[in-house]
N, C-alpha and C positions, 0 to 999 in steps of 0.2 A: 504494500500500500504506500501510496506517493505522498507527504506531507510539505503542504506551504504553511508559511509562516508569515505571521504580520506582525508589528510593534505598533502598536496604537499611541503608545505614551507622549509619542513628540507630535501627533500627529491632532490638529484644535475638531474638538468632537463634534461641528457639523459636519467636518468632510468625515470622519470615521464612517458611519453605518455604505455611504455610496461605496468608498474603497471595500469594504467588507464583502460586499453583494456582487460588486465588480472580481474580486478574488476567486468569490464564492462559486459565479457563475463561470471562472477558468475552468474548474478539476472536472476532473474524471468521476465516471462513476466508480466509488469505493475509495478517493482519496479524501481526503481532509484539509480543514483549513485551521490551522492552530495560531490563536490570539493572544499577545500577551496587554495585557490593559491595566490601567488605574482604578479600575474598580468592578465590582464583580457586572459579568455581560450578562444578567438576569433578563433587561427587556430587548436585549436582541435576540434570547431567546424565543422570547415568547413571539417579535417580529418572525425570526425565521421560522416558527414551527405554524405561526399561522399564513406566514405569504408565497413561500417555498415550499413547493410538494419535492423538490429533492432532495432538502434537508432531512438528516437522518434524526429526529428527535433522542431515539431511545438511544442513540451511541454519542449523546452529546457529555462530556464532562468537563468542568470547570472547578481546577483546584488554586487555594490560595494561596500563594508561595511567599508573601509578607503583608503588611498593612495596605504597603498600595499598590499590589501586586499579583494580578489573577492570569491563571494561563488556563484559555476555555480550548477545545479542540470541536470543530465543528464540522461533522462525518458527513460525505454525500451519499446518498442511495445508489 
């Protein structure tokens, strides 16, 4: 399985969610798209799983690696 990677942290959070979807819509099916962010991606969760029918919902994980520091990995079908 093929993983990109994106850094959100430098990146000013209106252009965030476009870069994310633009990322999103590169991969393959079965690869992922791994996010690291300032804080937890809870509603682009909930954006991807309700706007995205190729988002993998159930393989999505976001773990928090410090205070301001969340790395989500976002699976495609």
């Amino acid at each position: 399985m093929n993983e990109q990677q994106l850094d959100l942290r430098e990146i000013p959070p209106p252009e965030r969610h476009p870069k994310i979807f633009d990322a999103f819509e590169d991969l393959e099916s079965g690869e992922s798209l791994t996010l690291v962010n300032d804080h937890d991606p809870k509603p682009l969760y909930h954006q991807m799983n309700a706007e995205v029918p190729s988002f993998d919902a159930d393989g999505y994980v976001v773990d928090r690696i410090g205070p301001n520091e969340f790395v989500a990995t976002l699976p495609k079908k």
